[in-house]
Every structure is written in C-alpha cells, then in structure tokens.
N, CA, C and O atoms as a Maestro MAE file, in Angstrom:
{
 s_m_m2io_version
 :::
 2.0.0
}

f_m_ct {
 s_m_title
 :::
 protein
 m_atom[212] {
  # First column is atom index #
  i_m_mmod_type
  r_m_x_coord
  r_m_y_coord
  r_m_z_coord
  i_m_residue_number
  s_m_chain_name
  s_m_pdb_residue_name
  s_m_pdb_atom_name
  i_m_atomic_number
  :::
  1 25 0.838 -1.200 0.000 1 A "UNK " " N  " 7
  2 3 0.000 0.000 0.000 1 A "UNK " " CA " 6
  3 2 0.876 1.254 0.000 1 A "UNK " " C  " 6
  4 15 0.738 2.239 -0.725 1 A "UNK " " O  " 8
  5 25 2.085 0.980 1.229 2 A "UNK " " N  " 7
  6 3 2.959 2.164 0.894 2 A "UNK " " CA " 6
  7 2 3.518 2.902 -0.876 2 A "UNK " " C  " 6
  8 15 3.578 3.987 -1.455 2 A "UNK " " O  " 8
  9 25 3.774 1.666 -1.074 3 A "UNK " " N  " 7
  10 3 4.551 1.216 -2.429 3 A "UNK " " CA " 6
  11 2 3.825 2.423 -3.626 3 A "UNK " " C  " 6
  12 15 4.419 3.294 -4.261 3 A "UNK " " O  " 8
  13 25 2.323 2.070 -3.625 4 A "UNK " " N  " 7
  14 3 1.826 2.367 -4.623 4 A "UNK " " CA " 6
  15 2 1.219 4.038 -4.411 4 A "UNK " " C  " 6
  16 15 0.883 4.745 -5.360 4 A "UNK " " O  " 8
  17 25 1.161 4.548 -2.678 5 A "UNK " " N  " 7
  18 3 0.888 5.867 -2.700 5 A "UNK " " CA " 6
  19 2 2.500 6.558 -2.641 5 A "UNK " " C  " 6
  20 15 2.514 7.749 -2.330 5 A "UNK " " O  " 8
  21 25 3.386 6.130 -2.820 6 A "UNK " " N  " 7
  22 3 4.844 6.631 -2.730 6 A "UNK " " CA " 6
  23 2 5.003 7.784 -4.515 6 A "UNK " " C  " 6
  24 15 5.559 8.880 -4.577 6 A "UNK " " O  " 8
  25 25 4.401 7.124 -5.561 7 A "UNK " " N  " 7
  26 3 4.823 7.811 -7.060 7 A "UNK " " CA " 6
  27 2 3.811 9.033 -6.721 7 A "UNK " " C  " 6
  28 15 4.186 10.174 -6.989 7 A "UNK " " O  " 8
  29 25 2.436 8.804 -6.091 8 A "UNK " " N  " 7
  30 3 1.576 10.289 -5.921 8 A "UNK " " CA " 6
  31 2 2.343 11.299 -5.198 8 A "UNK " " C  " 6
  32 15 2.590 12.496 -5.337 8 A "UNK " " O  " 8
  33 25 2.668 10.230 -4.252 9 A "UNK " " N  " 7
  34 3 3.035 11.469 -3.053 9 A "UNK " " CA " 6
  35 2 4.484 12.304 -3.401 9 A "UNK " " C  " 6
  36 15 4.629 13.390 -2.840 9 A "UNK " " O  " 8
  37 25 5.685 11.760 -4.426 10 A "UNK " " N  " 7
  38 3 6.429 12.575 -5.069 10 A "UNK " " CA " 6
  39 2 5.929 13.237 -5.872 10 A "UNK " " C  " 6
  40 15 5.963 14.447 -5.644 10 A "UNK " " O  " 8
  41 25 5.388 12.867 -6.894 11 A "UNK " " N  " 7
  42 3 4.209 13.664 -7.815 11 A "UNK " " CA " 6
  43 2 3.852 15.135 -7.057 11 A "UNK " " C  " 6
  44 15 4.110 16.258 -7.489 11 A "UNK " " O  " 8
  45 25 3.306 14.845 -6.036 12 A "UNK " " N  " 7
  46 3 3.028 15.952 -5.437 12 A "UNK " " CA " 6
  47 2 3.690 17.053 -4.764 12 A "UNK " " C  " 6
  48 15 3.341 18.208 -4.524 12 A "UNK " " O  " 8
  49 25 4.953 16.250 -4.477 13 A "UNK " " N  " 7
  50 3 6.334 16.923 -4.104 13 A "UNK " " CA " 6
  51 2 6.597 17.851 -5.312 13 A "UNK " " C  " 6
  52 15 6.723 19.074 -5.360 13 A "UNK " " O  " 8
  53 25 6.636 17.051 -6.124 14 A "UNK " " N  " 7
  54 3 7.010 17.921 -7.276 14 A "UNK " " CA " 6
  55 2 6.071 19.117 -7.986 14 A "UNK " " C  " 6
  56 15 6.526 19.892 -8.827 14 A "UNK " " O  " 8
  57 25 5.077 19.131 -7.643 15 A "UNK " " N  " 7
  58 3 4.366 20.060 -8.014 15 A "UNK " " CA " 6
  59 2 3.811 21.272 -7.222 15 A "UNK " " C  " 6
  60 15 3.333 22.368 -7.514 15 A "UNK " " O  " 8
  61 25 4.084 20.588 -6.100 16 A "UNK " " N  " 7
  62 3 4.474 21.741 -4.709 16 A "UNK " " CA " 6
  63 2 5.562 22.409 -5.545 16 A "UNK " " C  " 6
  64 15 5.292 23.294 -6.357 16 A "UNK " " O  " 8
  65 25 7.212 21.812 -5.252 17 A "UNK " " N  " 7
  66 3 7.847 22.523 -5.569 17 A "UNK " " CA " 6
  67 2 7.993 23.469 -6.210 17 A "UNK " " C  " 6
  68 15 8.518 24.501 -5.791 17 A "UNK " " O  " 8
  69 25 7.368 23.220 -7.837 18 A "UNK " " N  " 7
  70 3 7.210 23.578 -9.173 18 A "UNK " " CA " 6
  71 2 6.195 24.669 -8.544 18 A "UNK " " C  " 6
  72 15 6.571 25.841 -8.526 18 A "UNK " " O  " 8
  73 25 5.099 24.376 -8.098 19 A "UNK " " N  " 7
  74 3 4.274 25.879 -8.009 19 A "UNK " " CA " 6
  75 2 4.626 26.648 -6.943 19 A "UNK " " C  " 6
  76 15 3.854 27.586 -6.745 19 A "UNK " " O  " 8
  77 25 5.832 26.522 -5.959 20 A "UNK " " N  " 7
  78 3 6.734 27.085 -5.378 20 A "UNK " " CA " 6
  79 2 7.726 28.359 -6.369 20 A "UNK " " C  " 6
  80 15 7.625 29.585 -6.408 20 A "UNK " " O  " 8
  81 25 8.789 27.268 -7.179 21 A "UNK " " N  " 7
  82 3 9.438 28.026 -7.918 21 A "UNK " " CA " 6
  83 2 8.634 29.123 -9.002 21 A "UNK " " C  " 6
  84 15 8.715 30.348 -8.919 21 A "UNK " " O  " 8
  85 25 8.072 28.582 -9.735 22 A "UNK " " N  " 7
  86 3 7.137 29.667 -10.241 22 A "UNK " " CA " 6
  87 2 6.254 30.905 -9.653 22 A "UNK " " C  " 6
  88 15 5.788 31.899 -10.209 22 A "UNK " " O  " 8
  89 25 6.209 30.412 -8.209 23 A "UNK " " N  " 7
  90 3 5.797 31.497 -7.668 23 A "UNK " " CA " 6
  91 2 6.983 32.805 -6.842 23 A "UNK " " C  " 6
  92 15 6.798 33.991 -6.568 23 A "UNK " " O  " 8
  93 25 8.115 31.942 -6.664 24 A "UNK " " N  " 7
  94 3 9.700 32.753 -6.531 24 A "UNK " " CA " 6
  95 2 9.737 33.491 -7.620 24 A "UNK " " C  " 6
  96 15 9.811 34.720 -7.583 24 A "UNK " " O  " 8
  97 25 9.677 32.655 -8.914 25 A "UNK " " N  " 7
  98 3 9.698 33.659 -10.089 25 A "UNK " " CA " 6
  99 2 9.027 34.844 -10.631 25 A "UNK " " C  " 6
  100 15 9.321 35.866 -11.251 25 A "UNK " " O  " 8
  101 25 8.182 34.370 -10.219 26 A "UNK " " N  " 7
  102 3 6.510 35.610 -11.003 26 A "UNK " " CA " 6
  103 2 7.559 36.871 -9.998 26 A "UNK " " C  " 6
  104 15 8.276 37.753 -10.469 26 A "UNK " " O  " 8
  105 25 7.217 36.418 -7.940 27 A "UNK " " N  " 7
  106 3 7.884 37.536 -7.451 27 A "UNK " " CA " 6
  107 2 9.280 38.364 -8.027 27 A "UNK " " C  " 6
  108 15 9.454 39.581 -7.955 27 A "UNK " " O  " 8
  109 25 10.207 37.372 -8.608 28 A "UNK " " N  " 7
  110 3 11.654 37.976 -8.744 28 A "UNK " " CA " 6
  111 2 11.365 38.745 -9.779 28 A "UNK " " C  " 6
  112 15 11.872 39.866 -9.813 28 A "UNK " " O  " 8
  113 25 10.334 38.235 -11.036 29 A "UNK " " N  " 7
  114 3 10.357 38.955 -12.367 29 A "UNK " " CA " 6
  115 2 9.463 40.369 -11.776 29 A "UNK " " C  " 6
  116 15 9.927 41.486 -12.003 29 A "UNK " " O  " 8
  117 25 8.313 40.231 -11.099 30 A "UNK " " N  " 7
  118 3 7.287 41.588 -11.106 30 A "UNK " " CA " 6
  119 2 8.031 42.271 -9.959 30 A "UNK " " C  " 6
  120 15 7.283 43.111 -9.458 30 A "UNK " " O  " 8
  121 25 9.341 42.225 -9.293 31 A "UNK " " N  " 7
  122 3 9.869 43.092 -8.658 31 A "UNK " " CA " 6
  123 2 10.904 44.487 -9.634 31 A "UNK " " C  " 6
  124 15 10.473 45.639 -9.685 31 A "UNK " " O  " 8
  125 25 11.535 44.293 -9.954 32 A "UNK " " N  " 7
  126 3 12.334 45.302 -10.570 32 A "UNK " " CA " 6
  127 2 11.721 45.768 -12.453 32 A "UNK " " C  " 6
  128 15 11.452 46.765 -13.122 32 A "UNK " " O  " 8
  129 25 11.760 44.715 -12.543 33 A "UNK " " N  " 7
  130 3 11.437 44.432 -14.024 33 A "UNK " " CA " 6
  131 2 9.942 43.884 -14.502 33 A "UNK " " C  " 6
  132 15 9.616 43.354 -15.564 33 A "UNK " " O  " 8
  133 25 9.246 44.170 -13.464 34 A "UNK " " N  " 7
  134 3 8.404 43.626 -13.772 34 A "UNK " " CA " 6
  135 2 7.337 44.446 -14.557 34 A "UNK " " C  " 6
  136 15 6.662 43.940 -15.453 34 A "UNK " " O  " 8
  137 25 7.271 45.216 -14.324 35 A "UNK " " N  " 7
  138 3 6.698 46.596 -15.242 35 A "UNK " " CA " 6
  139 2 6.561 46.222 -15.980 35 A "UNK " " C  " 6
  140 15 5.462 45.746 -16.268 35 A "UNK " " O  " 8
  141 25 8.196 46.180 -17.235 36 A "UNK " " N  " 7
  142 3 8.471 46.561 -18.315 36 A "UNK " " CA " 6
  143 2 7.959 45.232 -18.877 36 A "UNK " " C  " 6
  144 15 7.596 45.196 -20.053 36 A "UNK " " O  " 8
  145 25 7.898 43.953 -17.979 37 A "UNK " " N  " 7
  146 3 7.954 42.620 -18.397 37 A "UNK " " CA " 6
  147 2 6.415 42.468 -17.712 37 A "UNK " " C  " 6
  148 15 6.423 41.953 -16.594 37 A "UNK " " O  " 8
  149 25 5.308 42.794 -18.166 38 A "UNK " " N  " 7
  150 3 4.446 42.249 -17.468 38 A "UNK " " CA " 6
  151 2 3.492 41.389 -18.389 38 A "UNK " " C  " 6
  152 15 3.057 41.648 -19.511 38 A "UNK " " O  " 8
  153 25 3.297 40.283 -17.574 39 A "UNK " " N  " 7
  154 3 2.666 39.012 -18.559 39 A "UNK " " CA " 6
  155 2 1.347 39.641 -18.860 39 A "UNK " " C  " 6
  156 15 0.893 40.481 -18.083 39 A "UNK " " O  " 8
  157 25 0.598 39.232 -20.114 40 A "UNK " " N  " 7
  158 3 -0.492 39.825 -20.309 40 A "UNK " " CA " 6
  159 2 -1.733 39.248 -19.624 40 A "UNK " " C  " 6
  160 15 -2.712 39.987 -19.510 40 A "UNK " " O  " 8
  161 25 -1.786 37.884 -19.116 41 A "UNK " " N  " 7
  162 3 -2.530 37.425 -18.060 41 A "UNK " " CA " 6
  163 2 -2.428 37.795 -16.720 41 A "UNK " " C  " 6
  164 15 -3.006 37.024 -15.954 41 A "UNK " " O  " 8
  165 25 -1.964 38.577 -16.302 42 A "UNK " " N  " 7
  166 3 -1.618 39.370 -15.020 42 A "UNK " " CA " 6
  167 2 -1.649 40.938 -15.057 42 A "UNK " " C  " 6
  168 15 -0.702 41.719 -14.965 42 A "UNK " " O  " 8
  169 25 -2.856 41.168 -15.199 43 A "UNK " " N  " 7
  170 3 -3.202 42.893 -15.090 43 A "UNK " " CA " 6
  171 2 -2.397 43.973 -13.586 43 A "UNK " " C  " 6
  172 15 -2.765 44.298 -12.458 43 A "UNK " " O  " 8
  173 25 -1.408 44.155 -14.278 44 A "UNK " " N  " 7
  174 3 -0.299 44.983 -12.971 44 A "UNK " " CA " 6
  175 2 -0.439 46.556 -13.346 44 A "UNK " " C  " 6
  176 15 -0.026 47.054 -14.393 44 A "UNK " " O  " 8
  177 25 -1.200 47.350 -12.133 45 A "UNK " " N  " 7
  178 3 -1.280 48.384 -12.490 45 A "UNK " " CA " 6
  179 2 0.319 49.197 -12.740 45 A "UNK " " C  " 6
  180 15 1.344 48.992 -12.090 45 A "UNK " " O  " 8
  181 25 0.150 50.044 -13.757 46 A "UNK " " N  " 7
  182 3 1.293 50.656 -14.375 46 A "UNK " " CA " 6
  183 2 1.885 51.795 -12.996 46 A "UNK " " C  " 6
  184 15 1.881 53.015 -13.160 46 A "UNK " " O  " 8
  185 25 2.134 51.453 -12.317 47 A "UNK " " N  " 7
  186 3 2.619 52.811 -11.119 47 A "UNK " " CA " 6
  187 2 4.156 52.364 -11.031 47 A "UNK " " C  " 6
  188 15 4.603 51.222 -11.145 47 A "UNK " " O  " 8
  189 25 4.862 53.583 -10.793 48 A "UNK " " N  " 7
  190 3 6.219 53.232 -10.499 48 A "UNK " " CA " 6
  191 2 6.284 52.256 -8.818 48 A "UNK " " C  " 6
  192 15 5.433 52.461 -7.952 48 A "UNK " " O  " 8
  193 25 7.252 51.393 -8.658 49 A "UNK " " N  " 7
  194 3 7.631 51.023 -7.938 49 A "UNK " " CA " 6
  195 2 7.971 51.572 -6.195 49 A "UNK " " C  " 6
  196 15 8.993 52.112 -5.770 49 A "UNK " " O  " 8
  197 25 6.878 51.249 -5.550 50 A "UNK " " N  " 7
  198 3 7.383 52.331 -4.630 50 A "UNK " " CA " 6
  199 2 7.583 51.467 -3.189 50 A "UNK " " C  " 6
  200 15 6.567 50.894 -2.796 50 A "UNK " " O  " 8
  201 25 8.404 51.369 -2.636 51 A "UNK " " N  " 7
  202 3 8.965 49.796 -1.427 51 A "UNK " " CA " 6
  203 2 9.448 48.823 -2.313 51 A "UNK " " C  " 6
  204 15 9.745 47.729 -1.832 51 A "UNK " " O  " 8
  205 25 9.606 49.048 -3.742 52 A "UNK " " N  " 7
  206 3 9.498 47.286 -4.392 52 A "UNK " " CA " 6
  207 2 8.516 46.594 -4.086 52 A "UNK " " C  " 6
  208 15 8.812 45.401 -4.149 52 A "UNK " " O  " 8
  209 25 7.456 46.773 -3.775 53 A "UNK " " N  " 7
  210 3 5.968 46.029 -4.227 53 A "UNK " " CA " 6
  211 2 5.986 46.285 -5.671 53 A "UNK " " C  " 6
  212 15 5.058 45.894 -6.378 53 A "UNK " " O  " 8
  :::
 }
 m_bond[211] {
  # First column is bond index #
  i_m_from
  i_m_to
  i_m_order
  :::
  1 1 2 1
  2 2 3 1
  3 3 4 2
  4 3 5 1
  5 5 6 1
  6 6 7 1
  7 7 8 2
  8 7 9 1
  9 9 10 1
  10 10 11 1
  11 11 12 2
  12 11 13 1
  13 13 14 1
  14 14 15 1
  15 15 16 2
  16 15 17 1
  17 17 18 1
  18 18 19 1
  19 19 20 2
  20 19 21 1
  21 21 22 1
  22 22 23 1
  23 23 24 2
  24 23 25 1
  25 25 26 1
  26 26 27 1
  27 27 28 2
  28 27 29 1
  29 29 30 1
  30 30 31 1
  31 31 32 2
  32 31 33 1
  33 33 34 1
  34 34 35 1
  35 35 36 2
  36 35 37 1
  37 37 38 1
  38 38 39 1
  39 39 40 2
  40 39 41 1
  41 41 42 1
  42 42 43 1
  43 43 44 2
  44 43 45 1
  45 45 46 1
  46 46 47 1
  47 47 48 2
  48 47 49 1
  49 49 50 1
  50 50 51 1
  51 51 52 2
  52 51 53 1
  53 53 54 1
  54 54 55 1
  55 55 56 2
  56 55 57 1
  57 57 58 1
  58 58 59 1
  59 59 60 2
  60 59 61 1
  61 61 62 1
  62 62 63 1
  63 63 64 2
  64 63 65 1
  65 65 66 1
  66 66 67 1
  67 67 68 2
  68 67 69 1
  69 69 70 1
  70 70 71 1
  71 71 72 2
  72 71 73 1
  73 73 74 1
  74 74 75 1
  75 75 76 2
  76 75 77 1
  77 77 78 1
  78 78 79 1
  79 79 80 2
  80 79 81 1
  81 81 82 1
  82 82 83 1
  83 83 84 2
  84 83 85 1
  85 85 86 1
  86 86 87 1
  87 87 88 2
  88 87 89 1
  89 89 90 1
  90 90 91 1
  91 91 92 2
  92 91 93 1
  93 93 94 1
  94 94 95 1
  95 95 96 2
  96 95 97 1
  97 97 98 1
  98 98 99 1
  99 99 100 2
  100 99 101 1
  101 101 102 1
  102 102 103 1
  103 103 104 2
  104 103 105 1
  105 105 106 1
  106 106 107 1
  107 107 108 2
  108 107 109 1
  109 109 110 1
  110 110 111 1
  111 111 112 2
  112 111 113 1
  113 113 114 1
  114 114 115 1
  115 115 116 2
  116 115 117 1
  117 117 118 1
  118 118 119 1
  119 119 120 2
  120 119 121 1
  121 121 122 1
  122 122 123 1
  123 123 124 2
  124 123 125 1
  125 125 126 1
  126 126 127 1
  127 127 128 2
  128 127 129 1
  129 129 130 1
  130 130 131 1
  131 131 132 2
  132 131 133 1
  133 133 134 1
  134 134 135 1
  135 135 136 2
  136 135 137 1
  137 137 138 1
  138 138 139 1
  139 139 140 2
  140 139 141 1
  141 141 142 1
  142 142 143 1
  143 143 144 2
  144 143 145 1
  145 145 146 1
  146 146 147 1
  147 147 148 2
  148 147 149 1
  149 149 150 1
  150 150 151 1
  151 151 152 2
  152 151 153 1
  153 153 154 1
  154 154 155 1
  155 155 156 2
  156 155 157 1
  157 157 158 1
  158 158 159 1
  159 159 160 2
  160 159 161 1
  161 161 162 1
  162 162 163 1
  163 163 164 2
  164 163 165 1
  165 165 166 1
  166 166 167 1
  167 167 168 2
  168 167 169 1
  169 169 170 1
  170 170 171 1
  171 171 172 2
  172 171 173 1
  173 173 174 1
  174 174 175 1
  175 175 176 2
  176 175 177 1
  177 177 178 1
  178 178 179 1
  179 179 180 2
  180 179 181 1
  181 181 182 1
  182 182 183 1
  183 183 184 2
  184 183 185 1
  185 185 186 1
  186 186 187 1
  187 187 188 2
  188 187 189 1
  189 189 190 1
  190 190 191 1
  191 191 192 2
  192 191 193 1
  193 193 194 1
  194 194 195 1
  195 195 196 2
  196 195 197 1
  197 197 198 1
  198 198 199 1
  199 199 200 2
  200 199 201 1
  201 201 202 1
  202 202 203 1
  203 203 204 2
  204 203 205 1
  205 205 206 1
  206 206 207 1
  207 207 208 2
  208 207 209 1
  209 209 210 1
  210 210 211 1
  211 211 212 2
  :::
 }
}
C-alpha cells in the first residue's frame, strides 16, 4: 500500500515545488522588471515602484 501511494506522493512533491518556484519567479520577475515585463494574463497596475511592491 505504501509502495503504490509513494509515485503520488512525489508527484506531489514535485508540483508543490514547481508551483513554489514559479511562484519565486513571477515575485523575482514583477519586482524590478516587472513593469516593463508584465505578462499579459496578469493585469499589474502601471505605477512606479514604490517599497518594491
């Protein structure tokens, strides 16, 4: 029983992770650069940067 919930439960590791890193990313990209780089599925109001929010 272990055996066979062991491939989900990495599975899931991994997609934790993965929607971890992607979510490090979105932050690292919409911090400095994110303005200039803003995905078109993510409506970021156009204001200058003010704290780095």
């Amino acid at each position: 029983m272990d055996t066979q919930c062991a491939p989900a439960r990495r599975r899931q590791m991994i997609v934790n992770w993965l929607g971890l890193a992607v979510l490090l990313g979105l932050g690292i990209v919409t911090g400095p650069a994110g303005v200039a780089l803003a995905p078109a599925d993510l409506p970021a109001p156009q204001v200058p940067a003010a704290g780095g929010r």
